[in-house]
C-alpha positions as CSV (number, residue, x, y, z in Angstrom):
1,X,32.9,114.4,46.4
2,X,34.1,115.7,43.4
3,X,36.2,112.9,42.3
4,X,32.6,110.7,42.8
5,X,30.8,113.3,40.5
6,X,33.6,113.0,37.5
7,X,33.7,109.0,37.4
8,X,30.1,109.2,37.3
9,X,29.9,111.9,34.6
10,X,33.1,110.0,32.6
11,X,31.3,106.6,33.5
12,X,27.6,108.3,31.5
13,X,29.8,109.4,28.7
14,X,31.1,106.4,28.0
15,X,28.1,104.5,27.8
16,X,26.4,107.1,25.6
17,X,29.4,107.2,23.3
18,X,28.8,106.0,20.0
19,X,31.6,103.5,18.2
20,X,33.6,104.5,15.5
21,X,31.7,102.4,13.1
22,X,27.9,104.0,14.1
23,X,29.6,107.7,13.9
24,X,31.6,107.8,11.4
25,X,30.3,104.6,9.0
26,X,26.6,104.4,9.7
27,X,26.0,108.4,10.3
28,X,26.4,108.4,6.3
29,X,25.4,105.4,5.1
30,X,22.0,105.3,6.8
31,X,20.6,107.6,4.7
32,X,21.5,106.0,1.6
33,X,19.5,104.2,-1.2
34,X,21.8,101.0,-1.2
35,X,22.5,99.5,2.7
36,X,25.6,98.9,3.9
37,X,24.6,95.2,4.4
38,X,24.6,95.1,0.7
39,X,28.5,96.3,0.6
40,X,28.9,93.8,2.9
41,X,27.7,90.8,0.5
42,X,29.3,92.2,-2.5
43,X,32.6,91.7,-0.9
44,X,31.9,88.6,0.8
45,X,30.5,86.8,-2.4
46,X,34.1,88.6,-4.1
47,X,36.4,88.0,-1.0
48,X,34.6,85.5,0.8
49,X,36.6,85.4,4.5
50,X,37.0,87.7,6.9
51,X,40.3,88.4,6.5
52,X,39.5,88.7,2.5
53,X,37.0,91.0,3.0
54,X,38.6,93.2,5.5
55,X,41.9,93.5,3.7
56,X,39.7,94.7,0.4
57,X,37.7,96.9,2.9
58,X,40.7,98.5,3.9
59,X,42.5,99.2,0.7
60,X,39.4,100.4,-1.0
61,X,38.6,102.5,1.9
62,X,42.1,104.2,2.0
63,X,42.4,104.3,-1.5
64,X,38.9,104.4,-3.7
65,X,39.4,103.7,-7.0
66,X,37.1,102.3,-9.3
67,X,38.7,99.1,-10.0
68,X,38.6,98.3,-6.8
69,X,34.9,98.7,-5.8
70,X,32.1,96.2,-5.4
71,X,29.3,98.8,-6.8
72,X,27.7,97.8,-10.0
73,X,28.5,100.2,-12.5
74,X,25.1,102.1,-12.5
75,X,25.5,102.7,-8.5
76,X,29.0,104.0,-9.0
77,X,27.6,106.2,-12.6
78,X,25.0,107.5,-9.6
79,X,27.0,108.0,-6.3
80,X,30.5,108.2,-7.9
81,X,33.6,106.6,-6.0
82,X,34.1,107.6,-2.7
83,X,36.4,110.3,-0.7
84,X,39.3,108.2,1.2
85,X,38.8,108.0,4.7
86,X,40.2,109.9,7.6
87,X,40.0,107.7,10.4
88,X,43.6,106.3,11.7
89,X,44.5,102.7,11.1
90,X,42.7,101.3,14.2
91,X,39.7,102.8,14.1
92,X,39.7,101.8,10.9
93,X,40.2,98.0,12.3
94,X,37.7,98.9,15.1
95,X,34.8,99.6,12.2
96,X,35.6,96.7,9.9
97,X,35.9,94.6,13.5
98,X,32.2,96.0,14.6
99,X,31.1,95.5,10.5
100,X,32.1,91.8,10.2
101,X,30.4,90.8,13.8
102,X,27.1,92.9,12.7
103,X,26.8,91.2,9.3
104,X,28.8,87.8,9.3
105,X,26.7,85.4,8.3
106,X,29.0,82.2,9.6
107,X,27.6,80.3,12.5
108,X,24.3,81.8,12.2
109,X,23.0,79.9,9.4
110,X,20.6,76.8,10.5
């Protein structure tokens, strides 16, 4: 009996468990005054394929500098450059992974 009750509590948890992208990513960009679909075509007009845009995702993201942002110069004078990030390697992949699939636009274009 118990073993039932903790895969079903383990088996809730799971599905109510939020990616690393909509924790960490969204939980702070949400509330912002510039979307994050925006970032997303500033670096895709700049690197224009996913690995491109990933690989400057990831080195601006674990090292923010202002020469290598996408922001126009009046969002950075407003919101500055961001802190690094803290998440590991792979959840790093994992959130640019989840990013890329949200707000590709390749093979959805008619």
């Amino acid at each position: 009996m118990v073993k039932i009750i903790t895969i079903v509590v383990l088996f809730s948890l799971s599905l109510s468990a939020k990616s690393v992208y909509e924790q960490d990513c969204m939980s702070c960009h949400q509330t912002m005054a510039v979307k994050i679909d925006k970032f997303f075509y500033r670096y895709l007009l700049k690197y224009s394929s996913e690995e491109g845009v990933k690989k400057a995702m990831t080195q601006y993201l674990k090292n923010p500098t202002i020469q290598k942002t996408v922001l126009s110069d009046g969002l950075i004078n407003r919101f500055g450059v961001k802190k690094p990030t803290k998440l590991s390697d792979k959840e790093l992949q994992e959130a640019l992974d989840e990013y890329w699939e949200i707000y590709k636009i390749f093979g959805k274009l008619k």
